[in-house]
N, C-alpha and C positions, 0 to 999 in steps of 0.2 A: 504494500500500500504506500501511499504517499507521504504519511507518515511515520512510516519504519516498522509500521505494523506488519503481523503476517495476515494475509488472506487466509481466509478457512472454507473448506471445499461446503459448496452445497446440496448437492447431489446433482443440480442440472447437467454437468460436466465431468467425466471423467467418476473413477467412485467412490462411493460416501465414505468420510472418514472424521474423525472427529478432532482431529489435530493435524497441521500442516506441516508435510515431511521435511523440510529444511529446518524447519522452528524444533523438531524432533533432532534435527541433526544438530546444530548449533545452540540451541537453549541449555539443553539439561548438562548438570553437574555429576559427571557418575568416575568415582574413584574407588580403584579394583585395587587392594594389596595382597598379596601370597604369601608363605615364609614355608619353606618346605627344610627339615632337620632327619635326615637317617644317621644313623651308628650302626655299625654291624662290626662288632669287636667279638672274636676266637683267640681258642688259647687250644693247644694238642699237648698231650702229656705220658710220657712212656713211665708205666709205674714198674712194670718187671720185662725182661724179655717176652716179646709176644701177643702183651697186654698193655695197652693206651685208653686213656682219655682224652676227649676231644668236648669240648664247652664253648659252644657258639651262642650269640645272645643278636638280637634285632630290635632295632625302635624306630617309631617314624613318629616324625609329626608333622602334619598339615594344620595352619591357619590360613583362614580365607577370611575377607574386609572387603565387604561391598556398599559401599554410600552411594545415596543418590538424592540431589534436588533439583525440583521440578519448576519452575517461574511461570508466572501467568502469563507471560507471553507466547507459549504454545499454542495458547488457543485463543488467545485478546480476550481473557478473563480478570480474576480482579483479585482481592486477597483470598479468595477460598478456595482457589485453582494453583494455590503456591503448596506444593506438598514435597515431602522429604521422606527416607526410606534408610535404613538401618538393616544389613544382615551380618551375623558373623555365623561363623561355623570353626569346628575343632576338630579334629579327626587324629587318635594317635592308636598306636598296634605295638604289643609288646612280645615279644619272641625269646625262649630257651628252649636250647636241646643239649640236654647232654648224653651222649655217645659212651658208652666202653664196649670196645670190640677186641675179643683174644682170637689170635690166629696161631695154630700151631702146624709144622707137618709132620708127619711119624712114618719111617721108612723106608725116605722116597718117593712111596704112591697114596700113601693115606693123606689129606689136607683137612682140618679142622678149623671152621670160624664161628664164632660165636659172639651175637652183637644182643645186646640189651640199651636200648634207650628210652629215656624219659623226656618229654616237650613236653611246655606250658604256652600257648598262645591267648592273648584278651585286647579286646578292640574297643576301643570309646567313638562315640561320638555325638556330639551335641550342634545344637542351631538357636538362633535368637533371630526372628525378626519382628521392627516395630517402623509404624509409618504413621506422619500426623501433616494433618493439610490446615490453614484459615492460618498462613502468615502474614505478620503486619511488616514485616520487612526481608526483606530478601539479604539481608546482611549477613545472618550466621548459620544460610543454608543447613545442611545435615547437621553444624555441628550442636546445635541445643532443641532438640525435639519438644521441648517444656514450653516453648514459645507457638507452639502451634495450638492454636486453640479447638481443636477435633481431632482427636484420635482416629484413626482409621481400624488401626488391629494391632496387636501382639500376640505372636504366636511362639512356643518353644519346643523343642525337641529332644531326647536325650535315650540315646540305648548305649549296652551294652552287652557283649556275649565274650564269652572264652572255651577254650576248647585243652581238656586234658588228656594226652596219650600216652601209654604203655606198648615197648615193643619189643615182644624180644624171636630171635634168630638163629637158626642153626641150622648149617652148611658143610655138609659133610661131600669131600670128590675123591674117585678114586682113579689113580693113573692119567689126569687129562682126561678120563674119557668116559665117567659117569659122573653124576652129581646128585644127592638130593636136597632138597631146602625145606625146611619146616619154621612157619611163621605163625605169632599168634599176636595179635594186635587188642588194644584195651580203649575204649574212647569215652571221656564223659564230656559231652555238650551244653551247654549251658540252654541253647534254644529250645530244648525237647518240654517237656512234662515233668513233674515231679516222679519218681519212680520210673522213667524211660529215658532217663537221659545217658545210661552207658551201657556201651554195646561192644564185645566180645565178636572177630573177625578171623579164625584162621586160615591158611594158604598151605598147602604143598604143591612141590615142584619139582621134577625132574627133569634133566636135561644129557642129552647123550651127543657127545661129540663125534661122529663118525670119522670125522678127517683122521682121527689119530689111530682108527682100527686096521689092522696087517690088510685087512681085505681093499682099502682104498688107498692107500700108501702110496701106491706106483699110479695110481688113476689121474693124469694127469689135468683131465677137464673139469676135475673139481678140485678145488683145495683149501678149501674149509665150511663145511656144512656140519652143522648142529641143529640135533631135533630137540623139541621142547615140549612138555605138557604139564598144566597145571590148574589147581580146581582150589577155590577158597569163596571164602565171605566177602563183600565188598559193604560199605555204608554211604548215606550221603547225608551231609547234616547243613544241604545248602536251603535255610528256610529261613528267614528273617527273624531278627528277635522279639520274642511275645507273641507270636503270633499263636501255642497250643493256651495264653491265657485269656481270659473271659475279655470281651474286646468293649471298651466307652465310647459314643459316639454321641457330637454334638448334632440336633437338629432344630426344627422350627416346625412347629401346627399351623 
């Protein structure tokens, strides 16, 4: 407009919309900050011949900062069309495992391993949003929501789950050219139900190397084929948090 205003579409032309997209582009104030923190510090440990320790540990953290103010100029409105918007959010994940694994051979052809581990995983994460419109001044955009005289919403957020496992291993081969593995896996979830939340997964496996047998030795169009077959428990504990408890829900009559 002529006076520095924006135009606002009216439907006659092109389509309806309730703010004019330049005014969308150039008016609002929106400032996005991130901070992303990982550690992943290990330590390995030989306590006797044969037999180590290994203690790996994980963290992360995400913060996110999202501001936004909105000026009645968007739309050639007036102090009630001035609105401001607040999000954060948190997001951190904490990781141990500790490993001991003894490996011995006996004979030449006997090979023995044997692994036991313990992992603890747990995950936060929270949200805050809050937005307030009816500003008498455009001065202190996002930074003092107090000054807005109508609240729009406050909303928050907050879960958490962790996940505890047991594993232990045993790996017995003979000559290169048989193997068996026996696994038994222990898992408690936090997502589940009261009394359903740890679940018991065993595995076996066999594995037979042929390359290494007298009968393929000289074969020279193969050289190295290994057959494998194995049958176990699998779990999936990919379900959101709270979701087996009784669920609250806001509505309106």
């Amino acid at each position: 407009e002529a006076d520095g205003s924006y135009s606002q579409p009216d439907g006659e032309y092109g389509p309806v919309t309730d703010y004019n997209p330049v005014a969308l582009a150039n008016e609002p104030i929106r400032d996005n900050y991130a901070n992303r923190t990982i550690v992943n510090p290990s330590i390995e440990y030989k306590i006797i011949d044969g037999l180590k320790l290994n203690v790996m540990g994980s963290y992360q953290l995400h913060d996110r900062e999202n501001n936004s103010y909105f000026n009645e100029k968007i739309n050639n409105g007036g102090e009630s069309d001035r609105r401001a918007e607040i999000f954060n959010s948190k997001w951190t994940t904490y990781q141990l495992t500790n490993r001991l694994t003894y490996e011995k051979e006996f004979h030449e052809k006997h090979r023995v391993q044997v692994t036991g581990v313990y992992e603890e995983q747990v995950e936060k994460y929270n949200e805050n949003w809050s937005a307030t419109r009816d500003f008498f001044t455009n001065t202190l955009t996002y930074n003092n929501l107090f000054v807005g005289r109508e609240a729009l919403k406050a909303t928050s957020n907050r879960t958490e789950n962790s996940l505890r496992s047991f594993m232990a291993r045993l790996n017995y081969a003979f000559d290169d050219r048989y193997s068996v593995t026996l696994t038994g896996r222990s898992d408690e979830a936090s997502v589940f139900s009261e009394g359903n939340k740890r679940g018991f997964f065993p595995t076996v496996g066999f594995a037979w190397n042929t390359s290494n047998e007298s009968f393929l030795k000289d074969f020279e169009a193969i050289n190295n084929l290994k057959l494998r077959a194995s049958y176990g428990d699998v779990g999936n504990a990919a379900i959101s948090p709270y979701q087996t408890l009784p669920q609250l829900e806001t509505g309106n009559d």
